[in-house]
N, C-alpha and C positions, 0 to 999 in steps of 0.2 A: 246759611243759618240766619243772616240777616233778614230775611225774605219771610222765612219760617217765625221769627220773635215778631213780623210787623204784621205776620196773619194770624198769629194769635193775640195780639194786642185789639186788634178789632174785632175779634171775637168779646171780648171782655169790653169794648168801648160797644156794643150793638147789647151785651146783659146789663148796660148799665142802669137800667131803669128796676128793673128787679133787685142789681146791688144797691142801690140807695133807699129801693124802701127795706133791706131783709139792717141796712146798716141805721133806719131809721127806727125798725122795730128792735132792734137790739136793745140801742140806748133809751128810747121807754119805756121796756122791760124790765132793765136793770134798775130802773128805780118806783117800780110800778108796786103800789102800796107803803111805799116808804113817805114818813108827815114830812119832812125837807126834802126828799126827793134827791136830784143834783147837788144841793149844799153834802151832802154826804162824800162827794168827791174833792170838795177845798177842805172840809171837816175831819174827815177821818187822819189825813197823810199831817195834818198840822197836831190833831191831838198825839196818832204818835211818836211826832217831832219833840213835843214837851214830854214824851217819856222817858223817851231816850236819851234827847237832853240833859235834863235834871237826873239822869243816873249815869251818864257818861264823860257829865261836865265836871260834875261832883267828882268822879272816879278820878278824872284826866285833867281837872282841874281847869279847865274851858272856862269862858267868859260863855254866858246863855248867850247876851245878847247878840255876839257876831256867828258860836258854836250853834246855834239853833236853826236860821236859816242855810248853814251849810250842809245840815244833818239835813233839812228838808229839800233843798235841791237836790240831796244823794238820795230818797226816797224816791221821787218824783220819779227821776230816769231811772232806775232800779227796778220802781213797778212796770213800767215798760219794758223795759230789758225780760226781765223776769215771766212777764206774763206773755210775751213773745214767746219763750221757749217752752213756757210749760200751761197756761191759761187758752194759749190761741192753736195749742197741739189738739184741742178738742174740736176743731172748725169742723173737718169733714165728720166726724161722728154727729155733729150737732145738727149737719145738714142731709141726713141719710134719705131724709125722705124728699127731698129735691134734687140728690144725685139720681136717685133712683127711676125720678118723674122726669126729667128734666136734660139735655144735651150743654146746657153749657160748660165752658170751660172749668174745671176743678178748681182753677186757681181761682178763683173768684170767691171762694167760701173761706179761703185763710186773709183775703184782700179786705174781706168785710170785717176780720177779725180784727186787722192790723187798723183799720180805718175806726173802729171804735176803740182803741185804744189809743191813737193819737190821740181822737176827738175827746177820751177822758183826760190824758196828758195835759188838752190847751186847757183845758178847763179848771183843773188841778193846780197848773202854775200860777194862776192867776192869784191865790197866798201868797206865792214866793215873790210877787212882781210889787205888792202893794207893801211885802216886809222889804225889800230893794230900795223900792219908792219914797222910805222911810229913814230907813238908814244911811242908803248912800242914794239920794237924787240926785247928786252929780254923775250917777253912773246909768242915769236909765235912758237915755235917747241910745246909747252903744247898745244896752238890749234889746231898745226896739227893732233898732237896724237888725242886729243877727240873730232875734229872736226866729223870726220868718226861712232862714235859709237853712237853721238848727230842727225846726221840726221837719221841714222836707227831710232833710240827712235821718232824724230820727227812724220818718215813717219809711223811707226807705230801708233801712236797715232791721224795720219788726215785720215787713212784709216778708223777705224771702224767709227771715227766719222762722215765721209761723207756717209758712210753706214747706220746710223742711222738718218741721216740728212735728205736722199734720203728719204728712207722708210716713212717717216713725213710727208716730203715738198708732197708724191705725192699723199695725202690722204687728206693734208691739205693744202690747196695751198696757207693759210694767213700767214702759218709760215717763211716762208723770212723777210717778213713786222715786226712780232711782233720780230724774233729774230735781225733784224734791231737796236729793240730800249734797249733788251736786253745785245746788244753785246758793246753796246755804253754805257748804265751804266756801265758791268765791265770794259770801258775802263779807266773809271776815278775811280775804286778803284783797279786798275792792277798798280804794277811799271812800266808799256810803257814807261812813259817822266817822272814821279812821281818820287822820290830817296828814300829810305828807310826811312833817316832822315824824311820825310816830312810826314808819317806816323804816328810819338813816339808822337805828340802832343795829342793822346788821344789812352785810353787804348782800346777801341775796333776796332779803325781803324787801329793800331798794331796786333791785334789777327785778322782782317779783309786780311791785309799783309800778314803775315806768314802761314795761313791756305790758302791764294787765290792760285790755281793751276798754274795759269800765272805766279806768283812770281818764283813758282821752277823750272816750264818749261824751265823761262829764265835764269834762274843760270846757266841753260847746256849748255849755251854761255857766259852770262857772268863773269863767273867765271875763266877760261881759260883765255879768252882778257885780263881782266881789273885787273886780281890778280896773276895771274900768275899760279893757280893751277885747278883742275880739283876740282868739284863741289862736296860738301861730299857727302857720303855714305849715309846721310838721302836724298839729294836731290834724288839721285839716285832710292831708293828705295821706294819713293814717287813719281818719277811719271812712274816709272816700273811699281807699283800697279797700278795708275791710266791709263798705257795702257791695265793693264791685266782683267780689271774692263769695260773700254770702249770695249775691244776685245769680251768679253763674251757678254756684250749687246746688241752688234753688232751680233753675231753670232744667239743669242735666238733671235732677234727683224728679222732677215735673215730669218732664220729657218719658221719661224710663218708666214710671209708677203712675201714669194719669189712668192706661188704659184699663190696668185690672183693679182701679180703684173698686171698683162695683163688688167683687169677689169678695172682700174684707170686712162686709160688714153681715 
């Protein structure tokens, strides 16, 4: 199996020059006709941090100034999270007519997905570094350090999923729709804008908390920002597990569905 994972990995190191221009036209694409262009990516997740914000702070009675850059660290991974499982499920339909033309390996069309939305992710943080940089300066050499090891963990964990995503959406073309309504319930049992506190008021929507994946994913931010230290050792090694678990699923779910990809479209 080892052998097999190190001759498909050079298959995808030998497309690599086609994956960096198909991940280079993506991202000026996306902002192709727009008068700010990239500012649309620090812009949008900060306006609706002050929406939510000031209706949530109000609600739950939050201080803006510490409750706003929390709400926008939980957007931040959220839109990654989220467009992993339902944004980047469009890869192989979006590349039909390169599967078609073309031999390289499949996996390469959800890898350019996942590679653009890291690539909006760093971009995007960069609000949440300067509101950090502002409030708590004492805490930002700790982010510098784990910010670098956090977005590897990140992108490793929205590649297999957009792999598996892909594989899904192109078999089942409802699944955008239903994970739609999926991704929207865990958004309201995820800490996004929720605070831990707000959880303890019942014992299963605490054990719902602390077992929810989003919960640790975002430690690997928040923890850095808002504490000053890098995220323990169980976070760590929870959601290391949960890429090394996504990776394998992705690899069998590849392995099994690469060859009759062509038939599905």
């Amino acid at each position: 199996m080892i052998i097999e994972i190190k001759e498909y990995l050079i298959r995808i190191r030998e497309a690599k020059h086609f994956l960096l221009h198909l991940v280079k036209w993506d991202i000026k694409f996306k902002f192709r006709g727009s008068r700010i262009g990239v500012l649309w990516t620090i812009l949008q997740p900060l306006l609706l941090t002050m929406i939510i914000g000031s209706i949530f702070g109000f609600v739950l009675h939050q201080e803006m100034k510490e409750y706003a850059p929390y709400i926008l660290s939980g957007l931040l991974v959220w839109d990654l999270i989220s467009g992993s499982v339902i944004g980047n499920s469009y890869s192989f339909l979006q590349a039909e007519v390169y599967i078609k033309q073309h031999t390289h390996p499949a996996i390469i069309y959800p890898l350019r997905a996942a590679l653009v939305s890291t690539a909006t992710f760093l971009i995007a943080i960069i609000s949440l570094l300067i509101w950090v940089a502002i409030l708590y300066p004492q805490h930002i050499a700790v982010v510098l350090l784990s910010l670098p090891l956090t977005v590897c963990i990140y992108f490793m964990l929205s590649w297999p999923i957009s792999i598996i995503s892909s594989h899904i959406n192109i078999r089942f073309r409802d699944y955008p729709y239903i994970m739609n309504l999926v991704m929207q319930i865990m958004w309201y049992f995820s800490p996004v804008f929720f605070k831990r506190d707000m959880f303890l008021n019942s014992r299963v929507l605490e054990m719902v908390f602390n077992l929810n994946p989003i919960t640790q994913i975002l430690n690997l931010v928040r923890c850095p920002m808002f504490d000053g230290c890098f995220a323990s050792l169980a976070t760590y090694v929870y959601v290391l597990l949960l890429v090394l678990c996504t990776l394998t699923i992705a690899w069998n779910v590849n392995k099994k569905c690469e060859k009759n990809l062509i038939f599905y479209f």
